[in-house]
C-alpha positions as CSV (number, residue, x, y, z in Angstrom):
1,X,10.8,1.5,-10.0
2,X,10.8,-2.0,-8.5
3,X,10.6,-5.2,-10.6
4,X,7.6,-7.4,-10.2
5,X,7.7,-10.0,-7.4
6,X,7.6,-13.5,-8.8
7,X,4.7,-15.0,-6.8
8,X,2.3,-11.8,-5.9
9,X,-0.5,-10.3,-6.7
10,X,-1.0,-7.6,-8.3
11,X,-4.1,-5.5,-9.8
12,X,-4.3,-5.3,-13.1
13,X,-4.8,-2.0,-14.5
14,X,-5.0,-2.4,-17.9
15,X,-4.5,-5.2,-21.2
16,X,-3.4,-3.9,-24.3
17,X,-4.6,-6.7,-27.0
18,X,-2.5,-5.7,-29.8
19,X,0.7,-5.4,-27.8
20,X,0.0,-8.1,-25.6
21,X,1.1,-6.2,-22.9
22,X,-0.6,-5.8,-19.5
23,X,-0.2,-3.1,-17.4
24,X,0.1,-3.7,-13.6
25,X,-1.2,-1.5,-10.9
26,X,0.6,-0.8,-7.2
27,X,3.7,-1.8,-8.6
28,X,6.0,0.2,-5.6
29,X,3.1,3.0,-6.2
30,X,3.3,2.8,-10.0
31,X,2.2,0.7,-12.9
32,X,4.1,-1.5,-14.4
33,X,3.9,-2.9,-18.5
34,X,4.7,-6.6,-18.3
35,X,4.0,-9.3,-21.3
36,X,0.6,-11.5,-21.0
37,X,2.5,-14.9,-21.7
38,X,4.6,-14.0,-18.4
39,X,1.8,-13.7,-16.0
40,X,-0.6,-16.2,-14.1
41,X,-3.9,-14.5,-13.9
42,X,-6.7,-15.0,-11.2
43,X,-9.6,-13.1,-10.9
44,X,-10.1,-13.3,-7.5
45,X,-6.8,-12.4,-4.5
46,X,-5.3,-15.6,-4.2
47,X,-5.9,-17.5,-0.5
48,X,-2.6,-19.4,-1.0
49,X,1.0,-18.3,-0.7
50,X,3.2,-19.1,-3.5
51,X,5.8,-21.7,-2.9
52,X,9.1,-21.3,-5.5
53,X,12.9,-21.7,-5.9
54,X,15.5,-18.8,-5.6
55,X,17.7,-20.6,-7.9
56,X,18.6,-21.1,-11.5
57,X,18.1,-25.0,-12.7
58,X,21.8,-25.0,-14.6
59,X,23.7,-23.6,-11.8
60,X,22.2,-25.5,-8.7
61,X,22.1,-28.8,-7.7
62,X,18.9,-30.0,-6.3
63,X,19.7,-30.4,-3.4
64,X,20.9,-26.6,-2.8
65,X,17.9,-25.1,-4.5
66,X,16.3,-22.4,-1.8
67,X,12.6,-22.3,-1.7
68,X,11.3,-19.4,-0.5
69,X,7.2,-18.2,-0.3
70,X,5.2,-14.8,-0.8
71,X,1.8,-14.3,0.9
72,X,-1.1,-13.2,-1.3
73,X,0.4,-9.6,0.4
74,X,3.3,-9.9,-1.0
75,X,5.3,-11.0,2.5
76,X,8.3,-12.7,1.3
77,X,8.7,-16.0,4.2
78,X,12.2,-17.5,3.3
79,X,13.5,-21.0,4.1
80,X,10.7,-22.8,3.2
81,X,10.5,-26.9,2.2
82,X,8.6,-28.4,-0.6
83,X,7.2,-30.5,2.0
84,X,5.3,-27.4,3.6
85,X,1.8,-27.8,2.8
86,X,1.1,-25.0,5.3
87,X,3.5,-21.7,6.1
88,X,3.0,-19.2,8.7
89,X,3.6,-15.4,7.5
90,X,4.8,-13.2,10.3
91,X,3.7,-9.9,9.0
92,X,0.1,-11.1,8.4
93,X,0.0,-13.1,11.8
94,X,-1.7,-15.9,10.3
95,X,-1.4,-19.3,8.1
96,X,-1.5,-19.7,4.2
97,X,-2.1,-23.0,2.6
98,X,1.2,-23.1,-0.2
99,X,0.7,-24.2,-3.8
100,X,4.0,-24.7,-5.2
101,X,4.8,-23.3,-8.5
């Protein structure tokens, strides 16, 4: 089974209270169990792509962190800058608006 893509969305299938677990739909064709604290929930697909670094914080400098962004379709678009306030995905054929995480 795949991990979960940092950055997009996915349904959610279920939300175990007790557990606080959620459980993820169309994860690679399955679902998924994954803790509430580590999600960012929306009600709605998201009209933005996701703007984040590749890299961890103690091993890279900032000036070699790698951004990289994922459409709300889950189209990973690497190289991207901070400045970007736009991106264009290739696979969807059209622009996203980025909010940077």
């Amino acid at each position: 089974m795949a991990p979960v893509q940092r950055g997009r969305w996915y349904r959610i299938a279920d939300y175990d209270r007790p557990s606080d677990l959620v459980t993820l739909g169309d994860v690679d064709g399955d679902e998924l169990q994954v803790p509430y604290s580590r999600l960012k929930l929306s009600r709605d697909v998201p009209e933005k792509a996701v703007v984040y670094n590749t890299s961890t914080f103690e091993s890279t400098p900032g000036a070699e962190m790698v951004y990289v962004a994922v459409c709300p379709k889950g189209h990973r678009i690497p190289d991207v800058s901070l400045k970007d306030e736009q991106i264009h995905c290739h696979e969807c054929t059209r622009d996203y608006e980025c909010e940077h995480e």
